[in-house]
C-alpha positions as CSV (number, residue, x, y, z in Angstrom):
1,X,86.9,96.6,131.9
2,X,85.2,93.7,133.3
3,X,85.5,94.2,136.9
4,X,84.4,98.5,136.2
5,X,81.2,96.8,134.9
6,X,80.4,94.8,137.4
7,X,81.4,97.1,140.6
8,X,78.9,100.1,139.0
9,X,76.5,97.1,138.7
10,X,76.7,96.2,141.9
11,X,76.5,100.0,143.0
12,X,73.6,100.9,141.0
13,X,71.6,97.8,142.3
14,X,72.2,99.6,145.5
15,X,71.1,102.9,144.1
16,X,68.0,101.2,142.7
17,X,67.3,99.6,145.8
18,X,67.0,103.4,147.9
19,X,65.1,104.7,145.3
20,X,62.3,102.3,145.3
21,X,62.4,102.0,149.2
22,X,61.8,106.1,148.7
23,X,59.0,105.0,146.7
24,X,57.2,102.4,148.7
25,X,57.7,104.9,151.9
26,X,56.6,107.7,150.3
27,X,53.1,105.1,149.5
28,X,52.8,103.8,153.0
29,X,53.2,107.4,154.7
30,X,50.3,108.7,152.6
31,X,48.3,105.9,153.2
32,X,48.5,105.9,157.0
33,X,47.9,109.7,157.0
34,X,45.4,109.4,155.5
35,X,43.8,107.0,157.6
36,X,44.7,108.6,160.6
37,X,43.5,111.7,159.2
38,X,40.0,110.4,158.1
39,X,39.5,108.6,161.6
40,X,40.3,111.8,163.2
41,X,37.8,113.6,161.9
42,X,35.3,110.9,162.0
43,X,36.3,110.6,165.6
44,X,36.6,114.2,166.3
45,X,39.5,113.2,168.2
46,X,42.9,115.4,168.0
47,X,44.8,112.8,169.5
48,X,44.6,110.6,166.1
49,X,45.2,113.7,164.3
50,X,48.5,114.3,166.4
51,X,49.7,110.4,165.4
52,X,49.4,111.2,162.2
53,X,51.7,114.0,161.9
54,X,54.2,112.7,164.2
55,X,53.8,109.2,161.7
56,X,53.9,111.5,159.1
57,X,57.7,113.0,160.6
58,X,59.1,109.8,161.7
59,X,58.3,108.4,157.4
60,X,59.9,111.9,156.4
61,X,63.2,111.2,158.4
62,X,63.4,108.0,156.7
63,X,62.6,108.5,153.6
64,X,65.5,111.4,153.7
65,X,68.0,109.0,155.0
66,X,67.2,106.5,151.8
67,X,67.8,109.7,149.5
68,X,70.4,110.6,151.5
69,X,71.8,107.0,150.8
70,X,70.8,107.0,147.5
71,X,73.2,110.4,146.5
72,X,75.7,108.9,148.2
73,X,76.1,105.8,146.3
74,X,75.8,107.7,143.1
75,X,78.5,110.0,144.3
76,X,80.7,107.1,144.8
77,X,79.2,105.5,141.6
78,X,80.8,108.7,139.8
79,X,84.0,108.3,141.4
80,X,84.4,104.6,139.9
81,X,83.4,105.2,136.9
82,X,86.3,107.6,136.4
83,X,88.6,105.0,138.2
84,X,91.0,103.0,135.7
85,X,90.4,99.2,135.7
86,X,93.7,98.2,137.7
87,X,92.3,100.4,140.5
88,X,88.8,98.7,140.8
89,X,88.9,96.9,144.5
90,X,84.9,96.4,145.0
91,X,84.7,98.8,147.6
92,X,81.3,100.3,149.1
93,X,82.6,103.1,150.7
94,X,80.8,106.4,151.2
95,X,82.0,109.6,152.0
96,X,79.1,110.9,154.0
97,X,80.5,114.5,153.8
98,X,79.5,114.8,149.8
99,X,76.2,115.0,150.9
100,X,74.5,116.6,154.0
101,X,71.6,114.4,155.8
102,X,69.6,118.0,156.4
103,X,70.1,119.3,152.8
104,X,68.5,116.1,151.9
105,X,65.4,116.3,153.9
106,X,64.5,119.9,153.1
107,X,65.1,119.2,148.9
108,X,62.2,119.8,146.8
109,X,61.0,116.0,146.4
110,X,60.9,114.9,149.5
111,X,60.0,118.6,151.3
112,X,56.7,119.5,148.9
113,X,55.4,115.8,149.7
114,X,56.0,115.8,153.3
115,X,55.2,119.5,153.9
116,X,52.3,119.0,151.9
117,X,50.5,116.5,154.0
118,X,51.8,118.4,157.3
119,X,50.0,121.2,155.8
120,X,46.3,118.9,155.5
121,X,46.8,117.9,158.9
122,X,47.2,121.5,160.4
123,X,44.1,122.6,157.9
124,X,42.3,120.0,159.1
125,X,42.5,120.7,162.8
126,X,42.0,124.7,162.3
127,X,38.3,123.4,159.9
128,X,37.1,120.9,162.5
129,X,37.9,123.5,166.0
């Protein structure tokens, strides 16, 4: 039972790990839309308002592939767990077909967050034209 233990340890360090990448993404997107957003208007210049959705994309594909990652491992943390302790090899495999990359990136927590500042941007542009 000893080696179960420390293989789902070892997986749900992983899991842990993606989560609070998620998380510390999720803090650094807002904060340099916002900036970009602010300077824009102060600015008056569309340009810095255009950086800051295209910033804001680029953080949204990558905070989808660490949630992405992060199901994955806990798909393969449920397979281990129901694994019997002579079958336990360490492994870190994924199956990357459990889980689809796009499903990920349009599911409610990342979608609202993202969409959400996509949708400040494009309001802020239509009140300052």
């Amino acid at each position: 039972m000893e080696n179960k233990l420390k293989h789902l340890e070892f997986i749900q360090g992983i899991i842990s790990r993606m989560a609070a990448n998620s998380f510390y993404l999720k803090g650094w997107s807002l904060t340099v839309f916002s900036g970009l957003l602010a300077l824009s208007v102060d600015q008056g210049e569309v340009a810095l308002l255009l950086v800051a959705v295209s910033s804001s994309v680029l953080f949204w594909l990558l905070d989808g592939y660490y949630l992405w990652q992060e199901r994955l491992f806990r798909h393969l943390y449920d397979s281990v767990r129901l694994l019997e302790e002579t079958q336990i090899d360490f492994a870190m495999k994924i199956d990357s077909s459990k889980e689809k990359y796009l499903c990920v990136l349009t599911s409610k927590t990342i979608f609202l967050f993202y969409f959400g500042m996509l949708s400040a941007a494009a309001l802020t542009y239509f009140l300052t034209k």
